[in-house]
C-alpha positions in Angstrom: 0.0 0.0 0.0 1.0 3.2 -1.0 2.2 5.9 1.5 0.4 9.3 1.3 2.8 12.2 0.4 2.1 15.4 2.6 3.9 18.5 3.6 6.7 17.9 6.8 7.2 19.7 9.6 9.9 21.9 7.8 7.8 22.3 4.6 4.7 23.9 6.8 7.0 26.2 8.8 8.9 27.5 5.6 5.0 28.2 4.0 4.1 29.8 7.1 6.8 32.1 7.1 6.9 32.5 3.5 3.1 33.8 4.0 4.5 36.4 7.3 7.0 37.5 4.8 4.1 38.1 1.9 1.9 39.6 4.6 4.2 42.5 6.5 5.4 43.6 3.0 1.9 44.3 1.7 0.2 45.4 5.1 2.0 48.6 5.1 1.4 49.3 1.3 -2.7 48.3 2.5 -2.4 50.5 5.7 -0.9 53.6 3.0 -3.7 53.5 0.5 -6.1 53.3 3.0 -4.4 56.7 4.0 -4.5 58.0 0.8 -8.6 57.5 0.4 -8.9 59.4 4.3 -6.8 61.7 3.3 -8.9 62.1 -0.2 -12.0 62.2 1.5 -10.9 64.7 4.0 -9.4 67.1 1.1 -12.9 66.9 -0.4 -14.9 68.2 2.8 -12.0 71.2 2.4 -13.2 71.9 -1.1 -17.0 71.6 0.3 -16.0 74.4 2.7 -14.2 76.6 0.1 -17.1 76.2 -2.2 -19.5 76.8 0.3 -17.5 79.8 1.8 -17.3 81.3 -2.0 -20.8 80.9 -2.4 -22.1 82.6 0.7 -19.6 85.9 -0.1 -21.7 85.7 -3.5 -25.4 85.8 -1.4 -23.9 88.0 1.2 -21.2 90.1 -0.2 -19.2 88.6 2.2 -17.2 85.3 4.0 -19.4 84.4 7.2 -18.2 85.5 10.3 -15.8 83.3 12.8 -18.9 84.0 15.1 -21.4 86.3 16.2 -21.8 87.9 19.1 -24.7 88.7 21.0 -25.3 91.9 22.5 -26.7 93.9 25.4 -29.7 96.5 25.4 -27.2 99.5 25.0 -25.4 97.4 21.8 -22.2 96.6 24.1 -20.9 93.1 23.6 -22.1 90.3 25.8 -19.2 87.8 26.8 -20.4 85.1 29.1 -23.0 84.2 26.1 -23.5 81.2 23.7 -22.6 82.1 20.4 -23.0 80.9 16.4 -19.8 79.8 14.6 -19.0 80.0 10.5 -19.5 76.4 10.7 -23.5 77.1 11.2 -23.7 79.8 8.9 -22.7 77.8 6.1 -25.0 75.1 6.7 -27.4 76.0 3.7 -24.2 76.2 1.2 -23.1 72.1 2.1 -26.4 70.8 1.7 -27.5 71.3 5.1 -30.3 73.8 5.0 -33.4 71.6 6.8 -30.7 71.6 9.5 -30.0 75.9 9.2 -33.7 76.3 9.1 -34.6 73.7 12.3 -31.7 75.5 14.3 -32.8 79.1 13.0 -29.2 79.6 13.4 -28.5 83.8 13.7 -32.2 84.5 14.6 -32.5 82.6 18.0 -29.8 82.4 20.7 -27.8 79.2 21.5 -28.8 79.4 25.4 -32.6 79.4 24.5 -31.7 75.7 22.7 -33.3 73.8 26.0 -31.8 70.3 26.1 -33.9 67.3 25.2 -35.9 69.2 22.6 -35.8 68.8 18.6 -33.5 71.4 18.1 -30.8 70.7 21.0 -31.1 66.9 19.9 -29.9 67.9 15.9 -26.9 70.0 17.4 -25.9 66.1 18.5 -26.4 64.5 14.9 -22.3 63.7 13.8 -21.9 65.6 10.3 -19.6 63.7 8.3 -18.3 67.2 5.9 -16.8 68.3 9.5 -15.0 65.0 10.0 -11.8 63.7 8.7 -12.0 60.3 8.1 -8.3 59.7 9.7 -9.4 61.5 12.9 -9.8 58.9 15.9 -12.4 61.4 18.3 -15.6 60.7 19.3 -18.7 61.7 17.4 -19.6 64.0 20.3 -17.3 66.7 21.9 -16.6 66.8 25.3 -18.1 68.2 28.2 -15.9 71.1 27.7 -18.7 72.8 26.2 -20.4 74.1 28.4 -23.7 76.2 27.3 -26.1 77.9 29.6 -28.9 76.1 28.5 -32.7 77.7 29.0 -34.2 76.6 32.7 -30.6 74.6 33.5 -28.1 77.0 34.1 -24.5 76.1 33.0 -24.9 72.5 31.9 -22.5 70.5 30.3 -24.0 68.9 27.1 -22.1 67.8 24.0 -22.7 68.4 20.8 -21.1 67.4 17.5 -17.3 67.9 16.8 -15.9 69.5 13.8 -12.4 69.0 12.9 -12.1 71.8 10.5 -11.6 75.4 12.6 -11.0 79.0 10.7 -8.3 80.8 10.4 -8.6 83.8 12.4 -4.9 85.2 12.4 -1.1 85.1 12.9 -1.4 85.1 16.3 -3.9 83.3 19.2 -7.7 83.4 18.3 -7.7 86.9 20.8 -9.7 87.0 23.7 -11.3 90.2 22.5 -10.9 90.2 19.0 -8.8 93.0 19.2 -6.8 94.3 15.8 -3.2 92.8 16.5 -4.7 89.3 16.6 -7.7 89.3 13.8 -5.7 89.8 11.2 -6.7 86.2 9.1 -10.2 85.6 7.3 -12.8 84.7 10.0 -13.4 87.7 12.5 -15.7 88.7 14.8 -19.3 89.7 13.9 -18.6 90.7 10.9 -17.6 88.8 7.6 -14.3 89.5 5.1 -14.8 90.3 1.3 -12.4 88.7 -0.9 -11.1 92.1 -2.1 -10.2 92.7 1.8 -7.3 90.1 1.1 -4.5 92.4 -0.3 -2.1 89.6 0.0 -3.7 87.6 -2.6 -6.4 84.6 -2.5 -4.1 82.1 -3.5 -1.6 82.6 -1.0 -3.5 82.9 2.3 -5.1 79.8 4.9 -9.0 79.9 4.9 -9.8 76.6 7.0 -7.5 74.4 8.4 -7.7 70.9 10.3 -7.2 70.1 14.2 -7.2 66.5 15.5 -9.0 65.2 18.6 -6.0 63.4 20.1 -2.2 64.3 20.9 0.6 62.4 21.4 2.6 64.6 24.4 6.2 64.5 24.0 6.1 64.3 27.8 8.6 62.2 29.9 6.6 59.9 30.3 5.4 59.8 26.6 1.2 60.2 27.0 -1.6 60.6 25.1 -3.2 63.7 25.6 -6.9 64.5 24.1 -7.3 68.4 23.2 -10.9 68.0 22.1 -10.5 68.8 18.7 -13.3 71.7 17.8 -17.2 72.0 17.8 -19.5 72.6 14.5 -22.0 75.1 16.0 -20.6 77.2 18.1 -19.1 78.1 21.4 -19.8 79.6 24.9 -17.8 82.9 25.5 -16.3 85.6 23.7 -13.5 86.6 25.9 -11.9 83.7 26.3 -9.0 82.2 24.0 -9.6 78.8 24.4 -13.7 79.2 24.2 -12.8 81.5 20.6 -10.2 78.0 19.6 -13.0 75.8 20.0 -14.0 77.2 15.7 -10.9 79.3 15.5 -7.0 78.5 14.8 -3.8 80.8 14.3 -0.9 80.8 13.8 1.1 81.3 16.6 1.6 77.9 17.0 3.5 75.9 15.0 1.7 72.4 12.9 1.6 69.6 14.5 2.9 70.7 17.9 3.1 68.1 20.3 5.7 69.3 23.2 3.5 69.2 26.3 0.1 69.0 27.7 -1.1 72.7 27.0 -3.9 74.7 25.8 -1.2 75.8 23.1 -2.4 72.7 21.0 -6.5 73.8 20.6 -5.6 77.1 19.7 -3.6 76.0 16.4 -3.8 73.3 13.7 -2.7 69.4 13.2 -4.0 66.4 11.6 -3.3 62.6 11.8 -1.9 62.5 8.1 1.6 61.6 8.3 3.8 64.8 8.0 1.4 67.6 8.2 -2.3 69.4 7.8 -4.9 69.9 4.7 -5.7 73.5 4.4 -8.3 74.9 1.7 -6.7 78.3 0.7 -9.2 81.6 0.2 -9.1 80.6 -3.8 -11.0 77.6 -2.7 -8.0 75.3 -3.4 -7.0 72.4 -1.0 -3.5 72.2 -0.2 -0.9 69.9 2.2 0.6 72.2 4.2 4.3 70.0 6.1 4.8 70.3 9.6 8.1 71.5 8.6 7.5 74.4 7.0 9.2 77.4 8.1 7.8 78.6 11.3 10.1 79.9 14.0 11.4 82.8 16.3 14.2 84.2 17.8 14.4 81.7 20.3 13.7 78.6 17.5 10.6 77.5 20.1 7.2 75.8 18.6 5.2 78.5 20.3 6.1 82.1 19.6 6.1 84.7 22.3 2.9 85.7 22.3 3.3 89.9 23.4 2.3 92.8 22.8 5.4 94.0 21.9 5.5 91.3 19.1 2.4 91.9 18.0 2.8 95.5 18.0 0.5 98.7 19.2 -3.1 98.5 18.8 -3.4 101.6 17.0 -1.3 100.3 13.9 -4.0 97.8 13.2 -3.3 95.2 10.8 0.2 95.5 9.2 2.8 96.6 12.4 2.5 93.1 13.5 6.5 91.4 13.4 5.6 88.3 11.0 8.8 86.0 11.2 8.0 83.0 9.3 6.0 81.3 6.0 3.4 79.7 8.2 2.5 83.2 10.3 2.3 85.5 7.0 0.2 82.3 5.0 -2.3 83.2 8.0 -2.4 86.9 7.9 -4.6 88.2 5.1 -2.9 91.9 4.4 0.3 91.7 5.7 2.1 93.2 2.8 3.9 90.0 2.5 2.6 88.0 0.2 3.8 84.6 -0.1 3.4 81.5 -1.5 3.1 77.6 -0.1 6.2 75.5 -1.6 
């Protein structure tokens, strides 16, 4: 009787391995196009946004606001106050106007949203434009936001995140919106016009990215969540980080990741290797790479922000020392015109 040939002992490891081999070569190239469609799908959102920014200056004269304020009987600004962000305003211009018209975004006040009803429950809905696909947050944003809800008081409800935030300047989003800081597209209250941006469309940031999750260069390494930003709106006007939560600038430099501070929600990062997607004011999408030039005279991550830096008040928008590419791409009238390599 014939013996029955089969693989030995040796044969089956050298398959095995010979598949491990075949497998770790072509999970990376798997893991990179993978990648590549994120990272597709994320510049198209971008494109959404410039298109949607161009075509509400066409129906308004003007880009929306970063956010609006609300204001007091005698027309003085309120600060403790729950506010609409660009990312509402543009609702109606990405396809999005049953949600514009069930939020009456700019005609009713964010703290008269009572929690639990219709309205308060669609501010919770995930959006996918305001996601990027490679971004490993939650659907929700923290209980960092807090709003002052009607017939609740301060209570901490979350509501979608966004990971797309405005460019508001070279500098921090400012506390007070004051003239040394504002000095990128979305402002305060009131809205750019395209013509406002001296510098050229095609060489200033419009909307950038920021990721939910950081990974600290601490000692011990962590991993350090910085909430990423919001799609509505946020809760006061006089407060850097509250202004972060729809606004980025530029004093801090992409990607930063050198310790647990609120440096990291006031600027811009992504989790596509090397660097952010920004769509320009020309509605073009761009890669900007964490190494482009971005520095001071001390060569740190986060420039000194002073008022001495930023110059006097009553200069207004050109006095401002701009030291690097990234900080003049922000500014929309610097007199310095640039261009992204």
């Amino acid at each position: 009787m014939r013996k029955r040939s089969g693989f030995t002992l040796v044969e089956l490891l050298v398959v095995i391995a010979i598949i491990g081999i075949l497998v770790a070569l072509l999970l990376p190239a798997v893991q990179a196009a993978r990648e590549a469609a994120r990272r597709m799908q994320c510049s198209n959102n971008l494109k959404q946004f410039g298109i949607a920014c161009h075509n509400y200056h066409d129906t308004y004269k003007k880009i929306a606001p970063g956010f609006l304020s609300k204001r007091n009987a005698t027309g003085g600004k309120i600060n403790d106050i729950n506010l609409w962000s660009w990312g509402a305003l543009v609702l109606p211009f990405i396809e999005q106007q049953p949600l514009h018209q069930q939020l009456d975004v700019g005609n009713i006040h964010l703290e008269s949203l009572t929690p639990g009803t219709a309205r308060h429950n669609a501010m919770r809905v995930p959006i996918a434009a305001f996601r990027c696909p490679s971004d490993v947050g939650p659907e929700l944003n923290s209980a960092r936001q807090r709003f002052n809800w009607a017939g609740g008081g301060a209570t901490n409800k979350r509501i979608a995140t966004s990971n797309y935030v405005g460019v508001n300047g070279a500098w921090n989003p400012d506390a007070n919106g004051g003239l040394r800081q504002e000095r990128g597209i979305f402002i305060e209250d009131d809205g750019r016009a395209f013509r406002d941006i001296t510098d050229g469309t095609s060489n200033v940031l419009m909307i950038g990215e920021r990721r939910w999750q950081y990974k600290s260069q601490e000692n011990p390494p962590a991993i350090r969540t910085q909430e990423a930003a919001v799609v509505f709106g946020i809760r006061r006007r006089n407060d850097v980080n509250q202004r972060s939560d729809v606004l980025g600038g530029g004093r801090i430099k992409l990607n930063y990741t050198v310790a647990n501070t609120a440096d990291k929600r006031r600027g811009f990062s992504s989790e596509h290797p090397g660097g952010a997607q920004f769509v320009l004011a020309d509605g073009s999408v761009r890669f900007v790479a964490e190494t482009i030039e971005f520095s001071d005279t001390n060569n740190n991550e986060v420039l000194q922000d002073t008022a001495a830096e930023r110059g006097p008040v009553s200069t207004g928008n050109t006095s401002s020392p701009l030291r690097s590419l990234y900080q003049k791409l922000c500014a929309i009238q610097d007199g310095e015109p640039v261009e992204l390599p």
